[in-house]
N, C-alpha and C positions, 0 to 999 in steps of 0.2 A: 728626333723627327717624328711627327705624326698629319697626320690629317689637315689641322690648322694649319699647319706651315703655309699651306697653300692658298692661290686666289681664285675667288670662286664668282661667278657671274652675276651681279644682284638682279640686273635690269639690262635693256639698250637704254642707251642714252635718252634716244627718244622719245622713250616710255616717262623717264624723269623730269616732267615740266615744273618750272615754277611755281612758287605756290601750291604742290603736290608733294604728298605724300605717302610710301608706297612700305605696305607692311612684306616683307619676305623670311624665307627661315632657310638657315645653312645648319648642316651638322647640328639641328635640334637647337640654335639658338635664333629664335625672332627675334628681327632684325626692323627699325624703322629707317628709312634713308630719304632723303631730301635735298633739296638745294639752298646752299645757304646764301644770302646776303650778295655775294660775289660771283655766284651761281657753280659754285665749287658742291658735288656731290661729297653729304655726310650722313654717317652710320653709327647708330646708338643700336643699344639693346633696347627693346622696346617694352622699358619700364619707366614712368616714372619714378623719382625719387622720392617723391611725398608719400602719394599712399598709393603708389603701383599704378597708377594710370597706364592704357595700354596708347604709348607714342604714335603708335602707326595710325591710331584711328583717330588723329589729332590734328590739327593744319598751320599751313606756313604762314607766318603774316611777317610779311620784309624781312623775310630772310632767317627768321627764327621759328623752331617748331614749338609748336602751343600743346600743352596736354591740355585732352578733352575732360580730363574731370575737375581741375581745379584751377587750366590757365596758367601753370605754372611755363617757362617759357625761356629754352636753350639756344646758344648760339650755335653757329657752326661746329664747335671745338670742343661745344658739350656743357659750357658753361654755362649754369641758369643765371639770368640776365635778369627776369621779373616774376616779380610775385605777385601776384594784386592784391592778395587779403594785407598783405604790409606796408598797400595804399606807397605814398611818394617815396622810399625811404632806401634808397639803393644801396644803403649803408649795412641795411639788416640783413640784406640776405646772404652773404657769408660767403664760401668760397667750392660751393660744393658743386660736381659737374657729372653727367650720365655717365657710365661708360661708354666710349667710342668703340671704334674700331677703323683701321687703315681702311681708306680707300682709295680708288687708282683709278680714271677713265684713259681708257684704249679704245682704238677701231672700232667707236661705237656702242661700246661696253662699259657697263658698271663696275668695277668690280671689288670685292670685301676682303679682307685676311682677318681671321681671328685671330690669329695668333697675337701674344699680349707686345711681342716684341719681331715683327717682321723680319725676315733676313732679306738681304741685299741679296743673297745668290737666287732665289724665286721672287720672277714677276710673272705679271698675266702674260697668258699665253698669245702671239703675236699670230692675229688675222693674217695670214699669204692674200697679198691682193686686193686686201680690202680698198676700195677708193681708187685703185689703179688705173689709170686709160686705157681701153679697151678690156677692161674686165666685167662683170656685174656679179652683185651679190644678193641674194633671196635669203632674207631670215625668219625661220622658223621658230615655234616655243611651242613646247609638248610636256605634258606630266608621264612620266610611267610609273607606276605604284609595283617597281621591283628597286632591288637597290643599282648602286652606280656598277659594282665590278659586273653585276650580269647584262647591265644595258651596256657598257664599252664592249663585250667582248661580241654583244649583237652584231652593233655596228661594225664590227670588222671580221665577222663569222659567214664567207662566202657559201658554203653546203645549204643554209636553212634559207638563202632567196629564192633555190631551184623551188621551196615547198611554201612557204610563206608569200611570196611576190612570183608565185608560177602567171608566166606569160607576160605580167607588168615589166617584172626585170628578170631577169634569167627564166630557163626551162629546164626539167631533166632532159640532157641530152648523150650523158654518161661521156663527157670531155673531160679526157685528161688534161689536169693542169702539176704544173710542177712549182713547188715554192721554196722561196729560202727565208728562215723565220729564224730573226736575233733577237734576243733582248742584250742591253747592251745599255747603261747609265740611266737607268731605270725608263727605259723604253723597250719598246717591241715592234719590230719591221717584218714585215711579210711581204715579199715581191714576187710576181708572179709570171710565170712563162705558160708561152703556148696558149693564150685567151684572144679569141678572134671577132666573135659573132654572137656569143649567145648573152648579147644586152635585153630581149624582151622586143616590146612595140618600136621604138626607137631604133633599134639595131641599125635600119639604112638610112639614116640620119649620122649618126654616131662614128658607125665606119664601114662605109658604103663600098670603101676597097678591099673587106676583109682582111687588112693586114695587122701584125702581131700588136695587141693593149700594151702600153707602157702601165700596168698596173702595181701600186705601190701601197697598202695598208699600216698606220703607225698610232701606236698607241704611245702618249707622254702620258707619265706619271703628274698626276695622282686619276684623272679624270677628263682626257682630251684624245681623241681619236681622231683622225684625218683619213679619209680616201680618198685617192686619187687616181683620175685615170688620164692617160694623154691618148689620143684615139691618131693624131695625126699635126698638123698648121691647123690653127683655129679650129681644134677640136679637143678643149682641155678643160675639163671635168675634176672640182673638189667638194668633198663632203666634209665639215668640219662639225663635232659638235661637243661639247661642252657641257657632262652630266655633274649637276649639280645636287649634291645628298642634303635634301630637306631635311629624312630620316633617315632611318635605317632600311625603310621600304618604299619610300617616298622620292621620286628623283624627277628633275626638274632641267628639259633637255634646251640646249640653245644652239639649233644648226644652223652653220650659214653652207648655202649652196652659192658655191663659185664657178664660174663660168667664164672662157673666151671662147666664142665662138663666131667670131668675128662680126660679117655685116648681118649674120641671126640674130645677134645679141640683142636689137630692140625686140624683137618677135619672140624672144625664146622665154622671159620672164615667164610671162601666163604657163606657160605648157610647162617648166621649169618648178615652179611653186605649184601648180597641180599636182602632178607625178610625181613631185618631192612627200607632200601633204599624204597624198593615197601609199605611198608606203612605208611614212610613218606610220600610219594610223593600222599598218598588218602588223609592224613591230609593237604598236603601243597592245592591240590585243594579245598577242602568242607569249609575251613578255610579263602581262597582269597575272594572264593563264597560269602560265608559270609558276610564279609567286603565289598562287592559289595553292599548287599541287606541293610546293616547298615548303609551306605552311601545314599542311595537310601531314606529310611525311619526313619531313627534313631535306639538309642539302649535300646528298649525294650525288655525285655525277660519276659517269664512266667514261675515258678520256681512252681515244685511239691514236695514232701519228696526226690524224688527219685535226688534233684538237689541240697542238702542241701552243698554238697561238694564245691559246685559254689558258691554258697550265703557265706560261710565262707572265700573262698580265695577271693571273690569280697570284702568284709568285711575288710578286711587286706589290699589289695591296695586300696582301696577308705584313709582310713587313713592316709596312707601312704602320699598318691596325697592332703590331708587336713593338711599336717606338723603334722597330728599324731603319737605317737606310737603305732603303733598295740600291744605292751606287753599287755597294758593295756586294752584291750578287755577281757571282761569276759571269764573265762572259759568255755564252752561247750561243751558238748558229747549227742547224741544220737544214737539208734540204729533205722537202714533202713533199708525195707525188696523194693526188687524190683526183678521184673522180663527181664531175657535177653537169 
């Protein structure tokens, strides 16, 4: 088991119109993808076969991708179908086809496996809500130029919103909270007690009774994180997102913000993707920063109770990056008391 095994985000759907073609790179290999004929999303590496033409920067004509250097010209399946320097001759061009790679559309998603041979036990990971009645969903896309294990463990590292997102989302207010953090078949759960009020500008919006957050943070193997918060009846709050390793420093985020908030739910988009955007963009800087000073020195860190979350999910990609499988990590659970 490594890295490939898994499905990775190319695009939204959206993004993938006909007669377009959209150059993306996973795990260091560029990737061209397109819709073929049928309008079934397909994924080559993005070489030609003749003389390395690059695919991505090539176009659709009914349904087949064209390379821009010579017109050489693939079906959906990868097979090249025409050649023009060999004029009428469909005889001659033989039997030779790009390399593919699996693709899969979900909830609006693209999504690629390299792996040369897919397993049936990993699919893309399933949107909560996506499309639902009375739900909405706000999708974001963000580069961070750090890799994926240090942007997953952001998104679910409550201590650095008090200092990064002071007053947007959280404050120092020195609240104790108590948590219980499992990993557990190559996941990571943190659930959290005693969290009331210190949401930021929003707070009397959110929960206006002060009564106890059903707050829940989950990290899936290999690169998916969810927060979620339930404040109350139409007051239920998810953050999903989906780091995609272009590099090894290069990471390529896809969040959707989910939302019921009942009869808010037309109103709340705009203020929703605003305040989503403004605290990406504190993550996208403190995170670059970062990867400046890791570069600079190397990657040490010093791990307290209060960072047990990190050392689990670090635990599960280290395996990972070792042809491990994380299942087979023991089980654990403990409860952590920290203050923010």
């Amino acid at each position: 088991m490594d890295f490939k095994a898994f499905w990775y985000v190319l695009s939204e759907s959206r993004e993938l119109k006909p007669n377009t073609v959209l150059g993306r790179q996973v795990l260091d290999e560029r990737i061209a993808v397109f819709r073929d004929e049928h309008g079934r999303a397909a994924a080559f590496q993005d070489k030609c076969l003749h003389r390395a033409g690059p695919l991505s920067r090539g176009r659709v004509v009914k349904g087949r991708l064209q390379c821009p250097y010579h017109g050489w010209s693939y079906e959906g399946t990868g097979r090249i179908v025409d050649i023009p320097s060999l004029g009428p001759h469909p005889e001659k061009i033989g039997q030779w086809s790009a390399k593919s790679f699996a693709v899969r559309e979900l909830d609006g998603y693209v999504y690629v496996c390299l792996s040369e041979s897919p397993s049936e036990e990993f699919q893309p990971f399933r949107m909560r809500h996506y499309g639902e009645r009375g739900w909405r969903t706000i999708r974001l896309t963000n580069r961070f130029r750090n890799n994926v294990t240090n942007c997953v463990e952001n998104f679910v590292d409550i201590p650095h919103t008090a200092y990064v997102h002071a007053g947007i989302f959280r404050s120092r207010k020195n609240e104790k909270l108590i948590t219980r953090i499992a990993r557990k078949n190559g996941s990571v759960t943190a659930t959290y007690q005693r969290e009331r009020a210190n949401l930021g500008v929003f707070s009397w919006f959110l929960n206006l009774s002060g009564r106890e957050i059903v707050h829940t943070d989950s990290f899936y193997m290999p690169n998916v994180t969810c927060v979620e918060y339930l404040f109350g009846p139409n007051r239920h709050f998810m953050i999903t997102s989906q780091s995609v390793p272009a590099s090894d420093d290069d990471t390529l985020v896809y969040t959707d913000l989910t939302f019921n908030y009942g009869v808010w739910n037309r109103v709340a988009p705009f203020f929703v993707r605003r305040q989503g955007q403004r605290i990406i963009d504190q993550d996208i800087e403190i995170l670059n920063l970062q990867m400046e000073v890791i570069r600079r020195y190397g990657e040490e860190f010093s791990n307290t109770p209060a960072d047990l979350v990190h050392v689990f999910i670090e635990s599960i990609r280290k395996d990972l990056e070792m042809g491990r499988d994380p299942r087979l990590l023991p089980e654990q659970a403990r409860e952590v008391e920290f203050w923010v």
